[in-house]
C-alpha positions in Angstrom: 5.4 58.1 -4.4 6.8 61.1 -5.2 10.6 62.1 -4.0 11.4 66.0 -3.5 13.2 68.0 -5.9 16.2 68.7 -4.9 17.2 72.4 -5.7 20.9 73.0 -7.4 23.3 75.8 -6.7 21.9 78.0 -9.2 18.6 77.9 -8.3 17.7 75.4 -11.0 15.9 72.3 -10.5 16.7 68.5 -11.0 14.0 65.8 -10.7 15.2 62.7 -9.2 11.8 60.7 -8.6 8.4 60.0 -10.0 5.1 62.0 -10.6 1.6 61.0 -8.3 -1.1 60.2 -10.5 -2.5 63.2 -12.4 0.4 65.4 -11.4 3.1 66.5 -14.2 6.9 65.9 -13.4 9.2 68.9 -13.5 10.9 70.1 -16.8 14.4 68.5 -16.4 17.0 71.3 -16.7 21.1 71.2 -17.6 23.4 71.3 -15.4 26.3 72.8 -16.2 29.1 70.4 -14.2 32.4 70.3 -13.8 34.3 67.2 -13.6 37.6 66.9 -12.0 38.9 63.5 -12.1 42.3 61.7 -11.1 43.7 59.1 -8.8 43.2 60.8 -5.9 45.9 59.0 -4.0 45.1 61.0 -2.2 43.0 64.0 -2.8 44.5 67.0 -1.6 44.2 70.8 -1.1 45.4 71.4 -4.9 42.3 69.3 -6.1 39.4 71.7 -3.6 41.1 74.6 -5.1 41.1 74.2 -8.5 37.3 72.8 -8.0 36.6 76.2 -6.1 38.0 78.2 -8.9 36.3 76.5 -11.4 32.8 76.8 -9.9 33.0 80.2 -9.3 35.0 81.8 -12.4 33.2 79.6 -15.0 29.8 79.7 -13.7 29.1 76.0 -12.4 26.4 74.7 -10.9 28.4 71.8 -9.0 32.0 70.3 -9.2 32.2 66.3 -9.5 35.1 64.4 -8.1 35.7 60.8 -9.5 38.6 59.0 -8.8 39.3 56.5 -11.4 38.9 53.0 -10.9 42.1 51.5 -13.2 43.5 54.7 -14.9 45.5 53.7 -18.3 47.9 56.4 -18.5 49.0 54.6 -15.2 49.0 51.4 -16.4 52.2 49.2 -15.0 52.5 51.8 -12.0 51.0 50.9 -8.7 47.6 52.7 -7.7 46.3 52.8 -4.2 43.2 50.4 -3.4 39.9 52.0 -5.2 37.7 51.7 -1.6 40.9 53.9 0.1 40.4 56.1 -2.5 37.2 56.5 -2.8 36.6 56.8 0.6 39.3 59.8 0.9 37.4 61.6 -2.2 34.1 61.3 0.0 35.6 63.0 2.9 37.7 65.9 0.8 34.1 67.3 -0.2 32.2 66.6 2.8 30.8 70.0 3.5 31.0 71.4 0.6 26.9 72.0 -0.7 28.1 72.5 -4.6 31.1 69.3 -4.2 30.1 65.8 -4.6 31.9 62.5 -4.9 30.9 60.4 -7.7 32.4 56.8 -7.8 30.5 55.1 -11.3 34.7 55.0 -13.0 35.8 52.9 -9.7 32.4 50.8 -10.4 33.3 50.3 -13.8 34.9 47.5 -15.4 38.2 47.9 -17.6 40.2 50.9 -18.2 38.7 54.6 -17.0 38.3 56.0 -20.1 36.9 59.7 -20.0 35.4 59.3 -23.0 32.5 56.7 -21.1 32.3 59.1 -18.5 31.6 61.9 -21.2 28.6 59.5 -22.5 26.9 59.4 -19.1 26.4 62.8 -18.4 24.9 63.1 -21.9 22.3 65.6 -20.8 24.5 68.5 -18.8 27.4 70.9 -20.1 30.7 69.6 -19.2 34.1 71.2 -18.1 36.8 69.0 -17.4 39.3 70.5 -14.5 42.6 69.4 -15.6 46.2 70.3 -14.1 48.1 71.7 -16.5 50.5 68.3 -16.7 47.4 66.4 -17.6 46.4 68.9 -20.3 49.4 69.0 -21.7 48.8 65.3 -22.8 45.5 65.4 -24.3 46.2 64.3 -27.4 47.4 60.8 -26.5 43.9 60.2 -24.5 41.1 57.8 -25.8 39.1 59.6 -28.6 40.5 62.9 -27.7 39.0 64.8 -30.7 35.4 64.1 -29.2 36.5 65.0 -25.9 37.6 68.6 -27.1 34.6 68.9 -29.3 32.2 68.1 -26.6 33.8 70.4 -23.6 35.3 73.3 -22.1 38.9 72.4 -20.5 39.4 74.2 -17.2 43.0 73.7 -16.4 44.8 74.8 -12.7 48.6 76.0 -14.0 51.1 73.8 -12.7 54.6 74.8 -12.5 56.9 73.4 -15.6 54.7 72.8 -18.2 54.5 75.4 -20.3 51.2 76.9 -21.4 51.4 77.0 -25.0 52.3 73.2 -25.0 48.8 72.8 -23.6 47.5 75.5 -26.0 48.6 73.9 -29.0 46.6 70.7 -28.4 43.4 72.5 -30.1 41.2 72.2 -26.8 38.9 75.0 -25.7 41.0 76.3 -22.8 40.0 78.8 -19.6 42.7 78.8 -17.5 42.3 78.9 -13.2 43.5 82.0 -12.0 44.9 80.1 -8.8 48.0 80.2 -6.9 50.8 77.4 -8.2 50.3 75.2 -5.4 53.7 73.0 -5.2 51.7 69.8 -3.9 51.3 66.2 -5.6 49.8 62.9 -4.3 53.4 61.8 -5.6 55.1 64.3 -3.1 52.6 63.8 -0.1 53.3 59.5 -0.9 56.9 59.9 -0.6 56.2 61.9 2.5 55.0 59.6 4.4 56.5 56.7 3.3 60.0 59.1 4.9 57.5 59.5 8.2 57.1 63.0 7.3 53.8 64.7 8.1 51.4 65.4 5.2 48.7 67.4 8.0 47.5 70.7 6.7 48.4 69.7 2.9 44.8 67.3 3.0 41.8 67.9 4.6 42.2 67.4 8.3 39.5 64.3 8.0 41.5 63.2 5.1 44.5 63.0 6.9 42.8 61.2 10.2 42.1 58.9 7.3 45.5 58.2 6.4 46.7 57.9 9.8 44.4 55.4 10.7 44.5 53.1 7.5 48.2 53.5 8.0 47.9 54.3 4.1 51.9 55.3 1.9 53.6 54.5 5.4 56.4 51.9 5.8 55.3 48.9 7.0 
């Protein structure tokens, strides 16, 4: 049986099945990806933007979101349940033709180590969409010399870090030319915890979401 091929954003193709007798498969073709990773805890409108920018200003084909399944640089701090999260991550891109959720670092055992991830998508060209916070502490991630060696680092300015402190870690950097958008999972947490309203700073099915898991509210 043969499945369809399932045309990218570019126009190039990727094969995702098997060849009928006497019939030759399609020549497999790069993709050129970007991954955007986090907590997502939960994903939020500064996420989709910095995703959008990088698609469009560095030529992307499509824009993976994978939540982490047990972050390290977190370790000791408490992380919302993986199935919450991934869930939210699902429903942020819904819609979205060149978005897509990808859940193999929740799936995985131990620590979420970029590095693995890196491995996995052997075959495409890679650019990591970083905040600015985040790529300001490069050098203290798992193997970052073959992360820098291997990719492009997108990175989405973030007000207070300072971007020769990110310059100076060696990476290839293309900065976002994006608004400053003053909104954190941290901030939109303590938010509701206070019994603030978060609407209109997630998606809107993001936010039904929340409501109805009763997720970062007071019990």
């Amino acid at each position: 049986m043969r499945r369809r091929v399932r045309p990218r954003a570019s126009g190039c193709l990727r094969w995702d099945g098997v060849a009928s007798a006497g019939e030759r498969p399609p020549i497999l073709t790069t993709v050129r990806r970007g991954i955007l990773g986090g907590t997502f805890d939960p994903p939020h409108w500064a996420h989709l933007v910095a995703g959008e920018a990088a698609f469009h200003d560095l030529g992307l084909e499509a824009v993976t979101f994978m939540p982490a399944g047990a972050p390290w640089q977190k370790a000791g701090r408490e992380v919302g349940a993986s199935a919450h999260r991934w869930a939210m991550t699902r429903l942020a891109v819904e819609g979205v033709d060149y978005f897509e959720a990808d859940d193999r670092e929740i799936r995985r055992d131990g620590w979420s180590y970029t590095i693995d991830t890196l491995d996995e998508f052997a075959g495409d060209d890679i650019v990591l969409v970083l905040g600015a916070d985040a790529a300001a502490g490069l050098a203290s991630w798992h193997r970052f010399d073959e992360i820098i060696e291997r990719v492009l680092i997108a990175v989405m300015p973030r007000r207070g870090t300072d971007r020769h402190v990110v310059e100076a870690t060696g990476a290839r950097i293309a900065w976002l030319e994006v608004p400053e958008l003053p909104v954190s999972g941290t901030m939109l947490r303590q938010r509701r915890a206070e019994g603030r309203s978060i609407r209109f700073l997630v998606r809107e099915s993001v936010h039904a979401y929340i409501v109805e898991h009763r997720l970062y509210a007071q019990a």
